[in-house]
VEXKOLNU-889073 format. One record per atom (N, C-alpha, C, O): residue in three letters; x, y, z. Coordinates in steps of 0.02 Angstrom, whole numbers, padded with zeros to 5 digits, always signed. Last residue first. Layout:
BEGIN
ALAXYZ;...
***
This chain:
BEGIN
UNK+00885-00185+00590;UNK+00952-00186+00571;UNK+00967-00260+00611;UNK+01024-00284+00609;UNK+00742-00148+00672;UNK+00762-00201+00619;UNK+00820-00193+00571;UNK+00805-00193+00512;UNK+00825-00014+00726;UNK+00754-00055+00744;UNK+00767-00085+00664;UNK+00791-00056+00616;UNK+00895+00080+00778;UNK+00934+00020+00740;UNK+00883-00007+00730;UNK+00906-00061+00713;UNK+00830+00154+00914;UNK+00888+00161+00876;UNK+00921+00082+00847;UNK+00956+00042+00877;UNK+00653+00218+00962;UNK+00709+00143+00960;UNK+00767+00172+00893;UNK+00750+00201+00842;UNK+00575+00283+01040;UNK+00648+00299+01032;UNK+00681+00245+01007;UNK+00735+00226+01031;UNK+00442+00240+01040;UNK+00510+00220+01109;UNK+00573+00243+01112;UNK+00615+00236+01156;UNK+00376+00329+00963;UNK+00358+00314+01020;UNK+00404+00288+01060;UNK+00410+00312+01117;UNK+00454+00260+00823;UNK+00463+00346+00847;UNK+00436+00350+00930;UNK+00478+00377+00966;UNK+00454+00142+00833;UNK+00533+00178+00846;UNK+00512+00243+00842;UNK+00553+00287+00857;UNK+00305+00150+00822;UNK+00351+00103+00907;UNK+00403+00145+00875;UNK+00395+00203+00897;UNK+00273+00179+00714;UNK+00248+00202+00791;UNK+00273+00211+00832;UNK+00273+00256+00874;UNK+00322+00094+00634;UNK+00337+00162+00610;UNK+00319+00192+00681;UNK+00359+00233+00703;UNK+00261-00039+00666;UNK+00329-00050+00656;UNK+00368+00055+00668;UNK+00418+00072+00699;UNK+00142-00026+00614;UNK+00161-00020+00689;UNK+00223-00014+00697;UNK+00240+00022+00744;UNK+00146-00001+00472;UNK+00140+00044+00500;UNK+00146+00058+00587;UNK+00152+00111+00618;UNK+00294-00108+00457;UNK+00230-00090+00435;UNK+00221-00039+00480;UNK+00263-00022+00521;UNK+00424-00126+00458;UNK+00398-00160+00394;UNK+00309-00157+00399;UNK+00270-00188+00363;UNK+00536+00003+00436;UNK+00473-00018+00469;UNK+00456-00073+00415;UNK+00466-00071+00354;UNK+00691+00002+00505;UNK+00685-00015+00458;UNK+00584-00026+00485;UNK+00567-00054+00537;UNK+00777+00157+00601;UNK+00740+00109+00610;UNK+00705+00098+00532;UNK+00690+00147+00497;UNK+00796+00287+00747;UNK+00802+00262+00694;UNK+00751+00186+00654;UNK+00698+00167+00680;UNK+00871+00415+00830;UNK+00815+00368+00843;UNK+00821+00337+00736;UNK+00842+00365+00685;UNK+01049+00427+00863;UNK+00991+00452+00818;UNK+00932+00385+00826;UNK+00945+00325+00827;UNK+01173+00411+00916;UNK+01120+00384+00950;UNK+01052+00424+00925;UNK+01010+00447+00963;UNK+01288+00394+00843;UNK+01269+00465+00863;UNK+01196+00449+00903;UNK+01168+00501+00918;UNK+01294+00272+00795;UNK+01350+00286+00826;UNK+01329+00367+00870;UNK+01358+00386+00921;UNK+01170+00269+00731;UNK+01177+00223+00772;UNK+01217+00250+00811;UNK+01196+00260+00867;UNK+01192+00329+00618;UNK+01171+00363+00647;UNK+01137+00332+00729;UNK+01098+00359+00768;UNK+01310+00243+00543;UNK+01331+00325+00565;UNK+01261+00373+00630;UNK+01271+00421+00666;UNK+01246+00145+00532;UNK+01298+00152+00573;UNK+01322+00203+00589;UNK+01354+00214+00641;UNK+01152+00200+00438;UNK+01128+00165+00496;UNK+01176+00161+00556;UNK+01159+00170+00614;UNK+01232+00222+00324;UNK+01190+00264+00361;UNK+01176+00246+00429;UNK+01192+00284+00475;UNK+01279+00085+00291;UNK+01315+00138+00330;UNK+01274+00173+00343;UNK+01262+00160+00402;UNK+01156+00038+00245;UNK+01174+00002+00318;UNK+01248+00059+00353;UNK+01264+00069+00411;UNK+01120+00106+00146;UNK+01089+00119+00206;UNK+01115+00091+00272;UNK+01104+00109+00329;UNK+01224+00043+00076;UNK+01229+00103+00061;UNK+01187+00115+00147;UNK+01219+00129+00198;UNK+01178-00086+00050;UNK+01243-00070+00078;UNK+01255+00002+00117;UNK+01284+00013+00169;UNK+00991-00098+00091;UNK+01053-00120+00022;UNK+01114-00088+00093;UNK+01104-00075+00152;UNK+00897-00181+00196;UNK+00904-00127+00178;UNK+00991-00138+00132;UNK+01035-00179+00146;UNK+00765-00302+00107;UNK+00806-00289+00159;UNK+00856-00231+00139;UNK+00864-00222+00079;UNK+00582-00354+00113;UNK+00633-00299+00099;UNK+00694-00311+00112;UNK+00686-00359+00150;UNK+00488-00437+00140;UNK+00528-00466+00121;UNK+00600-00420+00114;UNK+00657-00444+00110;UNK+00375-00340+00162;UNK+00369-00398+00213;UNK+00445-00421+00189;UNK+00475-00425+00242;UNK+00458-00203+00110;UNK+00417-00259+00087;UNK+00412-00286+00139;UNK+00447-00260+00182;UNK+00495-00046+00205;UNK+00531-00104+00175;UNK+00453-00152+00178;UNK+00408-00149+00220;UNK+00535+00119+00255;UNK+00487+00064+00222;UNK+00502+00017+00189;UNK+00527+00030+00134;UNK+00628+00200+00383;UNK+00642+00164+00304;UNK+00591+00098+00278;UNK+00608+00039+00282;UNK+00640+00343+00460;UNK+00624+00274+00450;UNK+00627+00273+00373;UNK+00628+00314+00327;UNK+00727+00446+00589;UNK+00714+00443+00510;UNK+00694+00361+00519;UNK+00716+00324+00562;UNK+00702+00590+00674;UNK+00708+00544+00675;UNK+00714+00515+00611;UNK+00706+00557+00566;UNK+00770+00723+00817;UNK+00744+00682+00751;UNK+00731+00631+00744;UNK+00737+00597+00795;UNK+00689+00777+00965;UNK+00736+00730+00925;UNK+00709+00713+00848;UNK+00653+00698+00826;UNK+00629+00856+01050;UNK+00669+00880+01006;UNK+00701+00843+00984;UNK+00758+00864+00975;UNK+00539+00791+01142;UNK+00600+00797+01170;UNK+00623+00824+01128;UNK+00676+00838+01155;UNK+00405+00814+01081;UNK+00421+00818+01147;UNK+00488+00810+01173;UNK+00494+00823+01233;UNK+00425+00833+00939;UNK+00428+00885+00986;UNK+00433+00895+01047;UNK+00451+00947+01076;UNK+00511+00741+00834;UNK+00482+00749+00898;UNK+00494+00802+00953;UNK+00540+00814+00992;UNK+00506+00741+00652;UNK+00534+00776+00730;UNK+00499+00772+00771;UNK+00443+00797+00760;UNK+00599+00656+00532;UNK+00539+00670+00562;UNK+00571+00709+00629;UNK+00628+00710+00652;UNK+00592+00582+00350;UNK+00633+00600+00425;UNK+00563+00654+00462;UNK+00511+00677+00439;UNK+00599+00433+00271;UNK+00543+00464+00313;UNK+00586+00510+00351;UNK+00622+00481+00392;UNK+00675+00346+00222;UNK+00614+00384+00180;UNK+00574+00436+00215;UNK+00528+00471+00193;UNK+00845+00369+00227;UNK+00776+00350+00236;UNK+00726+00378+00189;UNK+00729+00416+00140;UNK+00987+00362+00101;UNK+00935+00408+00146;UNK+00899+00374+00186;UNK+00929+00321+00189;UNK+01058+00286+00011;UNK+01049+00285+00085;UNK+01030+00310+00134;UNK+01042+00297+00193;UNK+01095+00436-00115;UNK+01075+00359-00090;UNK+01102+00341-00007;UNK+01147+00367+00026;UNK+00983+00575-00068;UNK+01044+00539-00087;UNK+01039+00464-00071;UNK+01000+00436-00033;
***
């Protein structure tokens, strides 16, 4: 649906989901995702815009919630 991520995912070492969103060097995320983001911000869902593959590492590796919002 619109404002999905692209990516959802599970970590097994703590059981958390997760979801990322691939964006251009230039990308930025439309309307639609930025509520997503707030909805899953508010629920402290790991999360996060990657603009490259380190970018995709780190918010699943630190847990980062909102990562380039």
């Amino acid at each position: 649906p619109k404002g999905f991520f692209d990516c959802v995912g599970f970590r097994w070492s703590d059981n958390q989901i997760f979801f990322i969103d691939f964006k251009s060097a230039k990308g930025k995320p439309r309307a639609d995702q930025i509520r997503f983001h707030h909805m899953l911000a508010s629920r402290h869902v790991i999360h996060g815009l990657a603009y490259s593959v380190d970018d995709a590492i780190e918010i699943v590796e630190k847990g980062l919630i909102g990562y380039g919002f």
